[in-house]
N, C-alpha and C positions, 0 to 999 in steps of 0.2 A: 504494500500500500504506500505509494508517494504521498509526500507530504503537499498540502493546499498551498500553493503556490503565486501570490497575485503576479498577472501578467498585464501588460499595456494594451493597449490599444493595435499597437505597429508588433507588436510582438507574436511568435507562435516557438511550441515546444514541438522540436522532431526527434521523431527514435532514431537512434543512432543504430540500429539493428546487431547491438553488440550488448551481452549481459544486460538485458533490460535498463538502459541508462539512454537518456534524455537529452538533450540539450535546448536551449533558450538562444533563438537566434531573432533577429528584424526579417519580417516579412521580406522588406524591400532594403538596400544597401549591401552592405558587409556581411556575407555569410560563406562557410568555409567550403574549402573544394578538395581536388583529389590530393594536392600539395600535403594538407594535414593527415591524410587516409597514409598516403606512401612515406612519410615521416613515420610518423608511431609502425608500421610494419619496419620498417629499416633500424629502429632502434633496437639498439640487445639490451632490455632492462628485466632485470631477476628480482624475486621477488623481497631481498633482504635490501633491494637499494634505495638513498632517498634521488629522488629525480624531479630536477626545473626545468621549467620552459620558458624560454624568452618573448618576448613580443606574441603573448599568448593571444590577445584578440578575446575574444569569449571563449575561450577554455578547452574546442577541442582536440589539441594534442594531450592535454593533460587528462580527458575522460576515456579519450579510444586508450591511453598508453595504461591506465588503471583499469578497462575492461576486458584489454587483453595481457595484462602481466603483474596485476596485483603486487605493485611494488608497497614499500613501508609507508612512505611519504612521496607525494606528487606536490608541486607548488610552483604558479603561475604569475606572470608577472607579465604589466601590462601598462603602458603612460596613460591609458584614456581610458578616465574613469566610468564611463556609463558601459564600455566592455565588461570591467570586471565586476562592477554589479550586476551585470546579467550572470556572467560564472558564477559570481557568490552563490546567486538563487536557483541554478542548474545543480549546484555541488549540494546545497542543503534539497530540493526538490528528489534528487538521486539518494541523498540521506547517506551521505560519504564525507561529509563535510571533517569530519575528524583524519581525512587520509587526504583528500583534495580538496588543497584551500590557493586561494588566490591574493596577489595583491596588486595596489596601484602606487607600482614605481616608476623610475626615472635605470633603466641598465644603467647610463653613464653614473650615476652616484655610487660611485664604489663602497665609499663609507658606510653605505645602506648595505649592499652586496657582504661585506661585512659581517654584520648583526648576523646572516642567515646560516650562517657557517657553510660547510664545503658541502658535495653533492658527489655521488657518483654517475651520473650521468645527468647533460644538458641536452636536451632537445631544443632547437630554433625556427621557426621559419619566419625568413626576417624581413625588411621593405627590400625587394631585388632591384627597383629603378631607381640607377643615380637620379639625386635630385640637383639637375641640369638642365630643366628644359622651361626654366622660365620660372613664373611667378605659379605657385600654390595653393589654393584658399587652407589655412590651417585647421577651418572648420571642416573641411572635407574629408571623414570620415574613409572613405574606402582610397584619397591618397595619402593619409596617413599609414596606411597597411601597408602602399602598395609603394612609398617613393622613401628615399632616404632622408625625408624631414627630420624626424626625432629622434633618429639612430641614425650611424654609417654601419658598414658591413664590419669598416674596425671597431667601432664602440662594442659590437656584436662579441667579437674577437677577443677583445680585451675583458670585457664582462666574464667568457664563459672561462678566461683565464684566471682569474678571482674567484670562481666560486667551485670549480674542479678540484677535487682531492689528488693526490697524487695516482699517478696513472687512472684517473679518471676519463672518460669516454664524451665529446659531445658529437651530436648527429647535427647535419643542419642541410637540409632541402633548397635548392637557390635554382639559376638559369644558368647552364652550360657556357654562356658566354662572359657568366664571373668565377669561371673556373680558378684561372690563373690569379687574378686576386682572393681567392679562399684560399689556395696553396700559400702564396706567399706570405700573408696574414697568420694563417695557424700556426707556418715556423719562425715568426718575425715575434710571435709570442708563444714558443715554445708549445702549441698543441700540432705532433707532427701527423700528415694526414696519411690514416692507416686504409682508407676502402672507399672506392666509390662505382656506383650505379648510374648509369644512364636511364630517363624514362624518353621513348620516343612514342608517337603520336600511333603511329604503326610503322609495318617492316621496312615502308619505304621513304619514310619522314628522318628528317636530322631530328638528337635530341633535342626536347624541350626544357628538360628538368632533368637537374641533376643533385644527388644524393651523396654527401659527403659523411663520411668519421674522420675523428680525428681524436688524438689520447693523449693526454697533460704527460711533457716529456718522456714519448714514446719513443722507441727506436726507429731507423730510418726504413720503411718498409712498405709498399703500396700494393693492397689488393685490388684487383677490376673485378666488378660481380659481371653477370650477363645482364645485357641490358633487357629491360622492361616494356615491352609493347603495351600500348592500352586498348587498341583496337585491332582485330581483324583486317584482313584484307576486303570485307565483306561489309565491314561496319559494327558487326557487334564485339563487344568486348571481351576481349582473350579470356581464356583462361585461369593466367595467371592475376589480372586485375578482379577477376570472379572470385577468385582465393581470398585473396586480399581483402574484399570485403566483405569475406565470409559467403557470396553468393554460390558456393559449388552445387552443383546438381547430383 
């Protein structure tokens, strides 16, 4: 039995079709896509660990990565506060609130980063478009997710390098075409990059999305997974994205 819940007007609750768990998203704006799906499957979190997410948004990397691996502690952090009131009320609604909790921070305040002590594993998916192409409105909600207004990719860097325990692990989902600045980044502060994935559109598309680890001074070592189709040649979705969301037949 979920708990009574007030909801807005603009607001609706979807199943997340994973251990009966919920989420609170806007009808219309900012709502999550496959980015956070192929995150949480890409991360290796066991169940003794505590694990943050960065520029969590409404919260669901931190709910798919607790309904699929029951870690100790899961904890969310986010600059724009009406986000992480909606996770607060996703997390108490789910009635997990003692295991995933949320806050509204600033990553670049380290001093904060601080207080939370260390983590073994960081999940991110962060704003992937330099912010370069002009003027912003700050109020604009879906580019603040999507442009590097309130973070750069290093704040990012530098963040999950503060809060990582030794050889700890973070994951972080971005565009193939910020490859080369996440490599150099993770060894400019000592997280060196251990694995990465390609996700391409289908067999005959360049990647879209690309999948990184990386492990607080790791040794120098690079795995390539097989890359990820999401579609058929036909249109419907492989297989392996059927897994992934649990759709197997």
């Amino acid at each position: 039995m979920k708990k009574n819940i007030e909801l807005l007007s603009d607001e609706a609750i979807d199943d997340l079709q994973l251990d009966n768990l919920y989420l609170i998203q806007k009808k219309q704006g900012f709502r999550f896509g496959i980015d956070a799906v192929l995150l949480s499957n890409f991360a290796n979190v066991k169940n003794k660990h505590r694990v943050i997410d960065l520029c969590t948004g409404t919260g669901i990397v931190p709910f798919l990565i607790y309904g699929k691996y029951k870690p100790k502690e899961v904890v969310g952090i986010e600059i724009q506060e009406d986000m992480v009131e909606m996770a607060i009320r996703s997390s108490k609604y789910n009635e997990i609130e003692d295991v995933v909790s949320f806050k509204n921070a600033d990553l670049k305040d380290l001093k904060y980063l601080s207080s939370l002590g260390t983590f073994d594993v960081i999940t991110v998916n962060p704003p992937y478009k330099l912010n370069n192409s002009g003027i912003v409105n700050l109020d604009d909600k879906l580019a603040i997710a999507r442009h590097e207004i309130m973070c750069s990719l290093e704040d990012v860097i530098v963040a999950s390098r503060k809060l990582l325990k030794d050889n700890g692990r973070m994951f972080i989902v971005h565009r193939p075409e910020r490859l080369i600045d996440i490599f150099e980044l993770m060894r400019k502060y000592k997280i060196e990059p251990k694995r990465v994935q390609m996700v391409q559109p289908n067999i005959n598309k360049a990647p879209n999305i690309v999948l990184v680890e990386g492990q607080r001074d790791g040794g120098a070592y690079l795995k390539w997974e097989k890359p990820i189709y999401v579609y058929n040649e036909d249109g419907t979705y492989s297989e392996e994205i059927n897994k992934i969301y649990g759709r197997e037949k």
